[in-house]
N, C-alpha and C positions, 0 to 999 in steps of 0.2 A: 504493500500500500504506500502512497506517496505519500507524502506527509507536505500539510497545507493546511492555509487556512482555510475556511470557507461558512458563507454565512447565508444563513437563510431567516426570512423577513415572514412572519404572521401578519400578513394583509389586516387581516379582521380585528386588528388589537387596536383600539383609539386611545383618546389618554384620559378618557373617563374609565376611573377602576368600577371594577363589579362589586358586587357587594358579598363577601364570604363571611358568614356568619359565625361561622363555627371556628373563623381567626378575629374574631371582633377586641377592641381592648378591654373591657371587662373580662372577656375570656382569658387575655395572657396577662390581665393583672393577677387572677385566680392563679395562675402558672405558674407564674414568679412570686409570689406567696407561698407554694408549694415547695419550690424550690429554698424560699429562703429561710425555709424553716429546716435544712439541713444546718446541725453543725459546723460539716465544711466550708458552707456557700461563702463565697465572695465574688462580686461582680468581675467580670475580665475586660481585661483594659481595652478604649477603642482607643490606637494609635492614629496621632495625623502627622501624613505626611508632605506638608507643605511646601518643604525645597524638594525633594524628589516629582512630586508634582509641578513644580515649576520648570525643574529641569526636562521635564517631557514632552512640555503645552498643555498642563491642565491648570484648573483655578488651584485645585485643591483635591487631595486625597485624604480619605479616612479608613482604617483598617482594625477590624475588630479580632484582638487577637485570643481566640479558645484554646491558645498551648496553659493557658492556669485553671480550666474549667477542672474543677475537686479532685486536681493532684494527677489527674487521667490524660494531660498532653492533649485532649479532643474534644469538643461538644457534646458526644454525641450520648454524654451519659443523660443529657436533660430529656431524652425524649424514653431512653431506654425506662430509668429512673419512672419518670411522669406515668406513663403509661402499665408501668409493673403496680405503683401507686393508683391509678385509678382500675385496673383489675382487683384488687384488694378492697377498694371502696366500694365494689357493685356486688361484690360476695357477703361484703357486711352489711350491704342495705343502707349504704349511707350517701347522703348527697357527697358531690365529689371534693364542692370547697370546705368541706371538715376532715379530708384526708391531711396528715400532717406525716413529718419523720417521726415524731414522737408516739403517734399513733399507730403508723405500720410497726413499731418497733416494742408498743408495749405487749406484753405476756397472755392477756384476753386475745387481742388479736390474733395473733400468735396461734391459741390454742381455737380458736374458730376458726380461723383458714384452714388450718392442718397439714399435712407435708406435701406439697407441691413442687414440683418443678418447670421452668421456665426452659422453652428452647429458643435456636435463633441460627440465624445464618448468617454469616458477616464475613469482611475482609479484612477486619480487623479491631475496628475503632468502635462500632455499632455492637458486636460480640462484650467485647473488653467492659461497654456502659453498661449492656445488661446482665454482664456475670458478675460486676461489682456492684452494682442496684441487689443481686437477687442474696448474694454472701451478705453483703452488709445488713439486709432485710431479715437473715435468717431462713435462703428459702436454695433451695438445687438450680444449675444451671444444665444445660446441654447447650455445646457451639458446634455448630460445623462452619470449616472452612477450606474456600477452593485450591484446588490444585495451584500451586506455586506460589500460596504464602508464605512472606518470610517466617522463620523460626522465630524471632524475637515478638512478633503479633501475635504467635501459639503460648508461647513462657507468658507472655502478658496476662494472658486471659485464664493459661493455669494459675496462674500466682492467686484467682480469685477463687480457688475450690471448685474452677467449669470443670465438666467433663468435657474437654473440647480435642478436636482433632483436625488435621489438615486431610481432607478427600479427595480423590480424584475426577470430582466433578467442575466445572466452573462456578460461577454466583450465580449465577439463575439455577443451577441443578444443586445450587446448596439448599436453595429455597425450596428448593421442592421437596427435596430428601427433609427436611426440616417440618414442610406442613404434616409429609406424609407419616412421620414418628409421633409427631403432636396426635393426629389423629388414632391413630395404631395402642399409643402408650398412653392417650390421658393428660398428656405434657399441655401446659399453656403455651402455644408461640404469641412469640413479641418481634415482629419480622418490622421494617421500615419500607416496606413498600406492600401495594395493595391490590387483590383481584377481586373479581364477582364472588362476592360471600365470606370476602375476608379484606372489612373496611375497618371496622372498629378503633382493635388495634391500630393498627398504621395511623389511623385519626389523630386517637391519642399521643402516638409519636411523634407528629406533625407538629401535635398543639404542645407538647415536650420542647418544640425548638423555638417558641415565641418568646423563651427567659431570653434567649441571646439577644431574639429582635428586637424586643422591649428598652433591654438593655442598651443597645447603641443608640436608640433613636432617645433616650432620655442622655444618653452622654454626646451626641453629636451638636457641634458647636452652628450649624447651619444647614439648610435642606439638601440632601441630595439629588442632583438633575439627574443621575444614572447611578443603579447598582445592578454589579455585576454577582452573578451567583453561579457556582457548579454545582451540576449537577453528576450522581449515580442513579440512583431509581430516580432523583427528584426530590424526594421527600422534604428534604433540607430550605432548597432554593423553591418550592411550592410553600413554604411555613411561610419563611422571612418576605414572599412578593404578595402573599395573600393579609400577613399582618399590614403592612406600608402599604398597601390599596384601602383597607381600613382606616388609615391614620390621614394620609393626604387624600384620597376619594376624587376629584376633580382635576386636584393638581398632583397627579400620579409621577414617580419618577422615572425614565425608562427601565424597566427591566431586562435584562441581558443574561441570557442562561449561555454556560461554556460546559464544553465537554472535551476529552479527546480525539485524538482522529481513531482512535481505533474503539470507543465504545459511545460512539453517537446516535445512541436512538434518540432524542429528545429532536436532535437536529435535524433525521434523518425523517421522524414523523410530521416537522415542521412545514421541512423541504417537500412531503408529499402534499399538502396542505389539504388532504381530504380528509380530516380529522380521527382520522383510525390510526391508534398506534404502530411503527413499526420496532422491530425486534433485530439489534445485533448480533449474532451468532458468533462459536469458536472462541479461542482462546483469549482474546483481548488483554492482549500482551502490552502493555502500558505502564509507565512507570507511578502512575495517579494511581494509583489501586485502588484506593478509596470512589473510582468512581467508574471501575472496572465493571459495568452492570448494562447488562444488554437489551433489557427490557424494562420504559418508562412505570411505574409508578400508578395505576388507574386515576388515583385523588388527586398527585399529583402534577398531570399532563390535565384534566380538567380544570384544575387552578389556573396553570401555565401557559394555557392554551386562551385565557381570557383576556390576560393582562400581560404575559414578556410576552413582547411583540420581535426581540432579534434572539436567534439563537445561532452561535459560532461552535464549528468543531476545528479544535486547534492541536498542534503538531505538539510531539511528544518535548523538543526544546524550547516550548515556551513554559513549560511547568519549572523546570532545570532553571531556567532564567528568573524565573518571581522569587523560586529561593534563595538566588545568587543577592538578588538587589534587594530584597526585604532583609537579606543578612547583612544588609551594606548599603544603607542610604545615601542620599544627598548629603555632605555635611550641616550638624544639626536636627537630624531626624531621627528619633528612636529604632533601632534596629526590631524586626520581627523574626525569630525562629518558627518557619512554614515548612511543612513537610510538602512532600510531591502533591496531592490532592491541593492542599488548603493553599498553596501558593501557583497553583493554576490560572483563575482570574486571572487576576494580578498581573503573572507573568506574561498572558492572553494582551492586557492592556497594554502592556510595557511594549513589547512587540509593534501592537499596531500605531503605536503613537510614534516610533521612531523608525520602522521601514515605511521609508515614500511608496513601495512594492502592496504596501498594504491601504495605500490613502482612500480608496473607495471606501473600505469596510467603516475607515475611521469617519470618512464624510457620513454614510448611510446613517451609520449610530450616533451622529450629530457629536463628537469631540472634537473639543477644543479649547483655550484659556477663559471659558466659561463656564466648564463643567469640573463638577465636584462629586467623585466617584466614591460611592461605597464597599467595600471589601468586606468577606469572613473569611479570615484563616481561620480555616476549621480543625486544624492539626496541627501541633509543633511538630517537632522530630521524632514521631513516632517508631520511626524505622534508625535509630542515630546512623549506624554503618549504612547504609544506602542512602541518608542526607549526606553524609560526609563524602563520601564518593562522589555524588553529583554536582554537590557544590565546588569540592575542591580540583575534580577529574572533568569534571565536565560530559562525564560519558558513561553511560549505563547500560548495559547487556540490552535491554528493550527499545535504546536509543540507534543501537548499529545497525 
C-alpha cells in the first residue's frame, strides 16, 4: 500500500450541530462526578502550544495530554471504569448518579453483585482500563489481544490480576472471540465499540470519555475553530465531537477525524458517502495500534456521520512525527510525551501545515493563522521501547 494522505469530505455535515442527547452536559457533568469521586482523580493537563503553532501558521494550539489519567499513561480507563460503574448500578437498582467509588467499593455491594467477571478485547490501552476498573473494584477480568501485541501491553494488563493473552486473531476477531465467551460463560463484556444488540455498553463507554471533554473545554483559554480526533472503532472521537456539538450547537467547531493508511474504515465509509459502513480487512500492520481496528463503531459512525464533516487517512510517518515534535516544541512550549496513536493528529497537522505537496487538504479544512486547533493525546508512552525507537531511529518495522 502506498502511503499518502488522503481526504474525504461528508457533503451532508453543515455547521449547525445535531443534537445528541445522551452527550448533553448535564450528562458529562454526572460523569465527571463519577469520576471525581475516585481517590486517584486529578484532572490532566491541557497543554498550549502557542510558538509551535506559530511556527507552523496556526493562531494557536491546544493539547490535552491523558499520559496522567490514574497513573495508566491513557484515557481510556474513564470509559472502561464509567461503564463497569454503571453495570453495577442497574444490578442494584439504582439511578446511575448515586453510583460512586465508594459505593462500588463498599462490602453490601460487594456481597449483592456476587463474583463476576468482566471480558474485553483490546490492543492494549482499553484492556489495561478495564482490568484495572475490575481489580480495583474487586471483580475478575478476561482480555484478549490481537496477534502482534507488544509484550509490554500483555505485562500491563497482567500486573492487574486479567487473565489476558495475546491470540492469533486480529481486533475485530478479538471482539468476536470476546462477545462469543461473554455469551458461552456468563462473562459481562465491556467492548468500546458497538453492533445490533450490543449498544448499551459501548454507550456507557462513550459517555466514560466526556470526563476528558468536559475537562478541556473548562481549561481551554479560547474556542476552538477545529479539533482534530483519531479515530479506532471511533468510540473516543464520537464522545468528545458529540459533547462540543452540545456545548457550541450553532457555532460548531470543524471536526476532523484521522486515521491511518492502513486501518481507514471511518474514511473509507466516508469516501463511499452512501452511508453504510465499510470494513478494513487483514492484518493492519500500523504503528498507531491503538487505532489498528477495521470496523467503525455503529454509535459511533452515527454521531460522526452528522457532524465531522472531513475525514483524512494519513501515512504511517506522520504518527513518528507528532511524537518527534510534541517531544520537542517550539522554544517555550511544554513538551508532551505521545505515544504512536495519541500523537497521530497532531502529527497529521504538523504535516499538512508545512508540505506545500499537501496545501489542498490544508485549504479544504480551512487552516490557517486563524485557526486554533484542539488535540487529545490519548496515550503517553505506553509502548516506552517502540517510542524510543521511533522517536530516536526514526524507523519502525511497520514503517519499511
Amino acid at each position: 500500500m502506498k502511503e499518502e494522505f488522503k481526504l474525504a469530505i461528508n457533503r451532508a455535515v453543515s455547521g449547525h450541530a445535531p443534537d445528541f442527547a445522551d452527550f448533553e452536559l448535564p450528562l458529562a457533568f454526572s460523569v465527571k462526578a463519577f469520576h471525581e469521586s475516585f481517590p486517584m482523580y486529578q484532572k490532566t493537563p491541557l497543554v498550549n502550544l502557542t510558538n509551535t503553532a506559530k511556527a507552523i501558521g496556526l493562531k494557536d494550539i491546544y493539547v490535552k495530554d491523558e499520559s496522567f489519567r490514574f497513573g495508566l499513561n491513557a484515557f481510556k480507563v474513564l470509559g472502561g471504569s464509567y461503564a463497569i460503574g454503571r453495570t453495577i448500578a442497574k444490578r442494584l437498582d439504582m439511578h446511575f448518579n448515586e453510583i460512586t467509588y465508594e459505593k462500588i467499593m463498599d462490602e453490601e455491594t460487594r456481597r449483592k453483585i456476587g463474583d463476576v467477571t468482566f471480558v474485553t478485547a483490546t490492543d492494549g490501552n482499553h484492556g489495561r482500563g478495564v482490568a484495572w476498573s475490575a481489580n480495583r473494584f474487586g471483580y475478575k477480568s478476561v482480555v484478549y489481544m490481537p496477534k502482534g501485541t507488544e509484550e509490554i501491553r500483555l505485562q500491563n494488563i497482567l500486573k492487574e490480576n486479567a487473565d489476558a493473552s495475546i491470540t492469533e486473531f486480529n481486533y475485530d476477531g478479538c471482539v468476536r472471540l470476546a462477545s462469543q465467551m461473554a455469551q458461552e460463560k456468563g462473562w459481562i463484556m465491556v467492548q468500546d465499540t458497538a453492533w445490533d444488540g450490543y449498544e448499551e455498553v459501548p454507550l456507557w463507554i462513550m459517555q466514560g470519555y466526556t470526563t476528558m471533554a468536559i475537562e478541556a473545554f473548562e481549561q481551554m483559554q479560547e474556542k476552538p475553530t477545529h479539533i482534530f480526533l483519531q479515530a479506532g472503532v471511533g468510540s473516543m472521537a464520537a464522545a468528545v465531537a458529540a459533547f462540543f456539538s452540545d456545548i457550541y450547537k450553532e457555532d460548531m467547531p470543524k471536526i476532523v477525524i484521522v486515521e491511518p493508511n492502513r486501518a481507514d474504515c471511518f474514511y473509507q465509509t466516508a469516501l463511499a458517502g452512501d452511508g453504510e459502513r465499510r470494513i478494513v480487512t487483514g492484518d493492519m500492520n500500523t504503528i498507531m495500534a491503538g487505532l489498528a481496528c477495521g470496523e467503525p463503531c455503529s454509535i459511533a459512525w452515527d454521531i460522526l456521520s452528522r457532524c465531522a464533516k472531513f475525514y483524512i487517512s494519513c501515512p504511517e510517518y506522520a504518527a513518528a512525527q507528532g511524537m518527534r515534535v510534541l517531544g520537542n516544541p517550539a522554544k517555550g512550549d511544554k513538551k508532551v510525551i505521545s505515544g504512536e496513536s495519541g500523537a497521530s493528529a497532531f502529527g497529521c497537522v504538523f504535516e499538512i501545515m508545512r508540505d506545500e505537496r499537501l496545501k489542498d487538504i490544508r485549504n479544504e479544512i480551512g487552516l490557517d493563522e486563524n485557526s486554533v486547533c484542539l488535540f487529545i493525546s490519548t496515550e503517553g508512552d505506553t509502548d516506552p521501547e517502540n517510542y524510543r525507537r521511533i522517536v530516536w531511529d526514526g524507523a519502525h518495522p511497520a514503517e519499511r
